[in-house]
C-alpha positions, 0 to 999 in steps of 0.5 A: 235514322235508326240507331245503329250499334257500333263495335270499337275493336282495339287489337294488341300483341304482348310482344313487339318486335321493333318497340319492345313492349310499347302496347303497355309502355310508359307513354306521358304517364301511363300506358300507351295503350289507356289513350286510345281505350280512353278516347273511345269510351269518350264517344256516346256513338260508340256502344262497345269497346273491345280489346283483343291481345294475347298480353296478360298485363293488358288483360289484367290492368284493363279489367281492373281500370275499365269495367266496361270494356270487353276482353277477348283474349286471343286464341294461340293461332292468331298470336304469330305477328305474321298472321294477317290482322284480316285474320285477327278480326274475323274472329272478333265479329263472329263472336261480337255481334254489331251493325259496324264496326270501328278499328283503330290502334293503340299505336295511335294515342293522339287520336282524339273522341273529337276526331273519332265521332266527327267521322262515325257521323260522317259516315253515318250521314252518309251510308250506304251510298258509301258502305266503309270508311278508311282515314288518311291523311292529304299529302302534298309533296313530290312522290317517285317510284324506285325507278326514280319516275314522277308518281303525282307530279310532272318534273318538267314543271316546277309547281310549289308543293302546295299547288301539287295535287294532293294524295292521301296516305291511308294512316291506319287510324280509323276504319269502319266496316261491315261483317258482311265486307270483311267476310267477303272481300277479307279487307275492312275496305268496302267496294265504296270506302268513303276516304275521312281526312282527319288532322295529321298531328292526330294520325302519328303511328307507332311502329320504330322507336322514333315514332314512340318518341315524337309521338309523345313529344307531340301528345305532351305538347297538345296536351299542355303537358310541356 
């Protein structure tokens, strides 16, 4: 099969609203942001790393600790946290060339080059009969509407959460696309998304203060740091 170039897009905002600073907070000894970047310079099927913000000390500590990492800084009008990161990317492709491209977050440290490279060759092995990829994590438990209405589950029938049947939580750490499918459906999930199950300890987000705080407890305790 033809080598095919991919683009690992790593967008960040200087400012947060929940956490304040967390892209380049202080995360088991540096910052939250160099996991992530670190990982994905560990993958040889990743041909470019690239890093999208608007923050100066991302762009400064970046260019100084990775030489090989592309720097985009953001244009004022997509700097708003209200624009849609749909938004944000499409700038990026049309200035980065590449065959796909793979999204994730730095709000993501406990995803692994191991876990990033298993599902860039799944989906590989498997395209175009499927043309993206999106990673989720299986959840078994009972799920109701606000209407308080079963949603996988059928409450007259009492079975043990682990005989329910599963559904999976898109958790926003991986994504793989084409130019094509972002500029024509604006969303980075294809017509035929391959759905990548990828280990829960490794799918934690950062969005509240909490998640910065079991993120790192348990990236510590993976990690032999505890």
């Amino acid at each position: 099969m033809e080598k095919k170039k991919i683009v690992a897009i790593v967008p960040m905002r200087h400012s947060s609203e929940r956490v304040k600073g967390k892209n380049y907070r202080d995360f088991a000894g540096k910052p939250l942001y160099q996991h992530i970047i670190e990982s994905l310079l560990q993958c040889t099927l990743i041909d470019t790393v690239l890093i999208d913000t608007d923050s100066p000390v991302i762009l400064e500590q970046a260019a100084k600790l990775y030489p090989s990492v592309l720097l985009l800084e953001r244009p004022a009008h997509l700097r708003d946290g209200a624009i849609a990161m749909n938004d944000v990317l499409l700038n990026i492709i049309n200035q980065v060339p590449s065959d796909f491209y793979l999204q994730t977050h730095s709000t993501n440290p406990l995803l692994t080059a191991a876990t990033i490279s298993v599902g860039i060759e799944k989906f590989l092995s498997i395209y175009p009969m499927y043309d993206s990829l999106f990673s989720v994590t299986r959840r078994q438990v009972r799920y109701w509407d606000e209407l308080a209405r079963p949603i996988n589950h059928n409450h007259h029938i009492l079975l043990r959460t682990q005989d329910l049947p599963p559904v999976f939580e898109e958790n926003s750490c991986m994504y793989l696309f084409t130019k094509e499918i972002l500029q024509q459906k604006h969303n980075r999930i294809g017509d035929r998304p391959f759905m990548f199950e990828m280990p829960e300890v490794e799918a934690q987000d950062i969005d509240v203060e909490l998640n910065f705080e079991v993120a790192e407890l348990l990236f510590k305790k993976t990690r032999g740091l505890l």
